[in-house]
C-alpha positions as CSV (number, residue, x, y, z in Angstrom):
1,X,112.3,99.2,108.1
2,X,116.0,98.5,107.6
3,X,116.5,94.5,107.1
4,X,119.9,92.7,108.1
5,X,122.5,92.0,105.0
6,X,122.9,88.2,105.1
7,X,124.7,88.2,101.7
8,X,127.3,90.6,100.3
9,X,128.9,90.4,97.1
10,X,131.9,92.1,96.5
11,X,133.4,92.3,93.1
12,X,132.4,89.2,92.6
13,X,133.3,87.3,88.7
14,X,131.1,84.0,88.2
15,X,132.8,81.4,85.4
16,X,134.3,78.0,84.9
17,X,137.6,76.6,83.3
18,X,137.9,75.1,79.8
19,X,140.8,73.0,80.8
20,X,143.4,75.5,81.8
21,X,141.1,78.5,80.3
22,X,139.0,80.9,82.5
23,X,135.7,81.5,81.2
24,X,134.3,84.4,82.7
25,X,130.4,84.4,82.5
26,X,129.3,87.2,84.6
27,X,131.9,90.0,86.2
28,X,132.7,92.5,88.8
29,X,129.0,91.9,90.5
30,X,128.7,93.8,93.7
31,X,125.4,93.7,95.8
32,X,123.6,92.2,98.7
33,X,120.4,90.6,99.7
34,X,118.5,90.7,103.0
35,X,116.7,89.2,105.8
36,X,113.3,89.4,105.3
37,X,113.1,89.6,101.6
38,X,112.3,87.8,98.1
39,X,114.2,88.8,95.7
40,X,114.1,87.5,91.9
41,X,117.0,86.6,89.8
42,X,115.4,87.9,85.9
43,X,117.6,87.9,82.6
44,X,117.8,86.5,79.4
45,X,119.1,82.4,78.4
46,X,122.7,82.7,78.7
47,X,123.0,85.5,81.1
48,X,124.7,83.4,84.0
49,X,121.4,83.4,86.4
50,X,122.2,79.9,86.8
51,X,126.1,80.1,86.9
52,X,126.0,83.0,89.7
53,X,123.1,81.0,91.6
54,X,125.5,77.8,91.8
55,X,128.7,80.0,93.3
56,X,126.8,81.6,95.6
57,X,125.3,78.1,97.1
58,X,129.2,76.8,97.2
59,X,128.7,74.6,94.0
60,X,131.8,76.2,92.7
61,X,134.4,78.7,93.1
62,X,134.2,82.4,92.3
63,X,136.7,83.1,89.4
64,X,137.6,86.3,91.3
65,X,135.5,89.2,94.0
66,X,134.3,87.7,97.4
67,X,130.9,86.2,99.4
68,X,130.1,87.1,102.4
69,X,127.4,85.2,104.5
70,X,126.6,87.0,107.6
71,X,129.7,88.9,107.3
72,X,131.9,85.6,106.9
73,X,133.4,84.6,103.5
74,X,131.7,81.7,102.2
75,X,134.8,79.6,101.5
76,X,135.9,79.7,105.7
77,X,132.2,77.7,106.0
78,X,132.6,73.8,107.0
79,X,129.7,72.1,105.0
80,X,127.6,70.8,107.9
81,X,127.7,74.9,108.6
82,X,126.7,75.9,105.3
83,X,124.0,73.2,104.8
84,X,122.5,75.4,108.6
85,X,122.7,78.0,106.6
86,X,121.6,78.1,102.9
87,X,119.0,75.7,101.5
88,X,119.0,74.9,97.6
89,X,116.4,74.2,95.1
90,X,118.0,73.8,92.0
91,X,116.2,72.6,88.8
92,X,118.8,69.4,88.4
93,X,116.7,66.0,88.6
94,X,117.9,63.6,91.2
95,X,118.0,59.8,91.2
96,X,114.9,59.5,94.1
97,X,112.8,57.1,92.5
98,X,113.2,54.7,95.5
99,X,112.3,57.5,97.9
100,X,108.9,58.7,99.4
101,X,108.0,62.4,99.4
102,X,108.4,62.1,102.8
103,X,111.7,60.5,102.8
104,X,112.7,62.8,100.3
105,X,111.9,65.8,102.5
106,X,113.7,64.4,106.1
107,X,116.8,64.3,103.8
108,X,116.5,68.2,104.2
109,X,116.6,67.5,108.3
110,X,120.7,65.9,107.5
111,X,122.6,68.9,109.2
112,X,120.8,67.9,112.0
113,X,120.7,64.2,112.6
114,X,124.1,63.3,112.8
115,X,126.2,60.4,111.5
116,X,123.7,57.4,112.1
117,X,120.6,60.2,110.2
118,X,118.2,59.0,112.4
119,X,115.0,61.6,112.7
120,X,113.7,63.0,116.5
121,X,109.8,63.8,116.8
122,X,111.0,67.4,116.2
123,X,112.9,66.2,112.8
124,X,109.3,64.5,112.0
125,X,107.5,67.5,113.0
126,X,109.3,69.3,110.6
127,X,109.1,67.5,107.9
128,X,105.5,67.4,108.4
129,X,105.1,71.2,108.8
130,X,106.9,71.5,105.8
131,X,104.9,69.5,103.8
132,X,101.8,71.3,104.8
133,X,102.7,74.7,104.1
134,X,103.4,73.7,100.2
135,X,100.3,72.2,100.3
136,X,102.0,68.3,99.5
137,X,100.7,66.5,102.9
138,X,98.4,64.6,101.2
139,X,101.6,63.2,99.1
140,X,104.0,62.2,101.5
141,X,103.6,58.4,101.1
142,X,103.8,58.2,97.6
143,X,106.9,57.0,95.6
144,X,108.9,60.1,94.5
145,X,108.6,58.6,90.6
146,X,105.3,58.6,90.6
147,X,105.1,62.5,90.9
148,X,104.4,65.0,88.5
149,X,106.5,67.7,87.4
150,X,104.6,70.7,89.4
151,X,104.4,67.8,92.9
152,X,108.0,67.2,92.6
153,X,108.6,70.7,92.7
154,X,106.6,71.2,95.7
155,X,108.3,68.7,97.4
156,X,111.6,69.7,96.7
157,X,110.7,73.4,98.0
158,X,109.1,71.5,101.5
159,X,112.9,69.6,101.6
160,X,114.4,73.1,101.3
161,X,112.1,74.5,104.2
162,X,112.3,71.9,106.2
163,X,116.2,72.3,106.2
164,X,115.2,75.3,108.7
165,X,118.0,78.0,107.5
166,X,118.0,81.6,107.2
167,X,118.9,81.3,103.6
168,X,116.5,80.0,100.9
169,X,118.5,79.6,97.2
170,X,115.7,78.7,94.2
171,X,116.4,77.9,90.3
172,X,113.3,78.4,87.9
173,X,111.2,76.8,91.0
174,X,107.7,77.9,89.1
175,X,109.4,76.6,85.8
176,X,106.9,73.3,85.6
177,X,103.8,74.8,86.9
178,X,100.9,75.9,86.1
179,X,99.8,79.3,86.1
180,X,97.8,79.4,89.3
181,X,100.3,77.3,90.9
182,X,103.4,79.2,89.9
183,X,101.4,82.6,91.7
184,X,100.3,80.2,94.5
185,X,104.1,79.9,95.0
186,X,105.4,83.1,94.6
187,X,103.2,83.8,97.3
188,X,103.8,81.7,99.6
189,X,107.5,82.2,98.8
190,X,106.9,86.0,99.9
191,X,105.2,84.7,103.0
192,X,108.1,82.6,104.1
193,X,110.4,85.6,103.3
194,X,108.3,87.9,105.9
195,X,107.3,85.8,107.9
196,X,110.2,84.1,109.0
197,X,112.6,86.7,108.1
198,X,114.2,84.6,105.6
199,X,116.9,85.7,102.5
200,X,114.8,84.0,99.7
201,X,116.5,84.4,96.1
202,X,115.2,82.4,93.2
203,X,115.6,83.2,89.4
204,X,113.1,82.7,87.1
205,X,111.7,83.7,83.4
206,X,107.8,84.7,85.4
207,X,108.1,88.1,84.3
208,X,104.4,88.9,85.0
209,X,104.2,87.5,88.1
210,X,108.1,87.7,89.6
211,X,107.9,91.5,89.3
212,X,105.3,92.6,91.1
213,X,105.7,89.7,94.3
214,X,109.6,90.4,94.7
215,X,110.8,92.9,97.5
216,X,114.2,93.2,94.9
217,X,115.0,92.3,91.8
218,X,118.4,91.2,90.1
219,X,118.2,92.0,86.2
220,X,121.3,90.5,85.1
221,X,122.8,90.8,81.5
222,X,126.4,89.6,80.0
223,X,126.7,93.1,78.5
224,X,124.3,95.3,80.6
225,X,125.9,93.7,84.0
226,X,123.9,93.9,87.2
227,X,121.3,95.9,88.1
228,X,119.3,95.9,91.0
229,X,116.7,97.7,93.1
230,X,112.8,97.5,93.7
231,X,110.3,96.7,91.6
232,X,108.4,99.8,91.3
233,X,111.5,101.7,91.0
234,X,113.5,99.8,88.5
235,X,109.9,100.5,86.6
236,X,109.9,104.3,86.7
237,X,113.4,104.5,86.0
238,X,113.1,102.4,82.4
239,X,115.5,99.5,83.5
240,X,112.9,96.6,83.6
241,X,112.1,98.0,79.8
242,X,115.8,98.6,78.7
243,X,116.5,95.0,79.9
244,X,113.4,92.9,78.7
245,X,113.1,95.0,74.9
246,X,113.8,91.9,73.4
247,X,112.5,90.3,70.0
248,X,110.0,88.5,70.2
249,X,109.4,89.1,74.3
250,X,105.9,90.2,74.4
251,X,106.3,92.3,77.9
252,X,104.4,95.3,79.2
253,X,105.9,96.8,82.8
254,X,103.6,99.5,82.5
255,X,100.8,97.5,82.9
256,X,102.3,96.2,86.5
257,X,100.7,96.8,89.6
258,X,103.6,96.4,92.6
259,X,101.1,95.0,95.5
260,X,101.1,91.4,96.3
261,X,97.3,91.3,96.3
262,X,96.4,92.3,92.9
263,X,97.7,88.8,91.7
């Protein structure tokens, strides 16, 4: 079955200035992602995972090449519509230590509640929902600083579903997990995806377990560029091994098994 494009990239060159010097970081990227889909973001430290995630949320500018979000460009977005629209989990630590959980997910309700940000029983419901279906209810009325590493995570993915948009962008969310917590994700990230026929895109260094959960995959490298396609095909045709033969990467694809059950 066909899914809807929500995102289209078209020639797209991710980078930054150095006062008046461009810095390319990754180039000429064309692709798309689709409703209904996870797909993982894998490539080595310094590849750009984290620069090309940040233009594509509107964090910054392309260099050059266009977005496209439901066949608009990004950049003719108002922010109140692109906050409807894309949802961000990024691995940056914000100053929260005076908020709840709780309160820290109903700030993911703010497209919704106007000026004066006061919440409606369905902005509680959904902050509530959201909670739950991480698995975090039972921390909702603690202090935000008294979290752990793998809560706070969980919590900042239940703010990011409880924003309620098609879009779902993720940086290294399984990066302070454990390892049946960072499959317990996955999961339930491929859930969300199917379920509720949302774009979910995360990057992550998970080989073992992003591989054989994802719908896509992105393997992006400075030299290689960007590759993409399914799991099981990227497998047969060698590119998972041509971009992951790296020293000291101890990485078998063969041994993968491309079914959402076997983890």
């Amino acid at each position: 079955m066909a899914h809807q494009h929500s995102i289209f990239l078209s020639d797209l060159t991710t980078g930054y200035f150095r006062g008046k010097t461009e810095i390319p970081v990754t180039e000429n990227l064309t692709s798309s992602l689709s409703c209904g889909e996870l797909t993982c973001l894998l490539g080595p430290n310094g590849s750009g995972k984290s620069t090309l995630l940040r233009t594509l949320c509107a964090f910054q500018s392309p260099l050059r090449g266009s977005i496209q979000i439901f066949g608009r460009n990004i950049g003719e977005y108002q922010p109140v519509e692109l906050a409807k629209m894309i949802a961000v989990v990024l691995t940056d630590r914000t100053d929260v230590a005076n908020m709840t959980a709780e309160e820290l997910v109903a700030t993911g309700r703010s497209p919704y509640t106007g000026f004066w940000g006061k919440l409606s029983i369905e902005d509680r419901n959904a902050v509530r929902d959201a909670l739950e279906s991480v698995g975090a209810l039972s921390l909702g009325k603690r202090p935000v600083s008294t979290l752990s590493d793998g809560e706070r995570q969980k919590v900042m993915i239940a703010k990011a579903i409880a924003q309620h948009t098609p879009i779902v962008f993720l940086d290294e969310p399984t990066a302070f997990l454990d390892y049946p917590s960072k499959v317990e994700t996955l999961q339930f990230l491929h859930r969300l995806a199917h379920e509720y026929d949302k774009t979910i895109f995360m990057s992550t260094h998970d080989l073992e377990i992003a591989i054989p959960l994802s719908d896509n995959l992105w393997l992006l490298d400075r030299e290689k560029g960007l590759t993409t396609g399914s799991p099981a095909r990227l497998a047969g045709d060698g590119s998972i091994a041509r971009y992951f033969e790296r020293p000291g990467l101890d990485f078998n694809p063969s041994t993968l098994h491309f079914n959402v059950t076997s983890i």
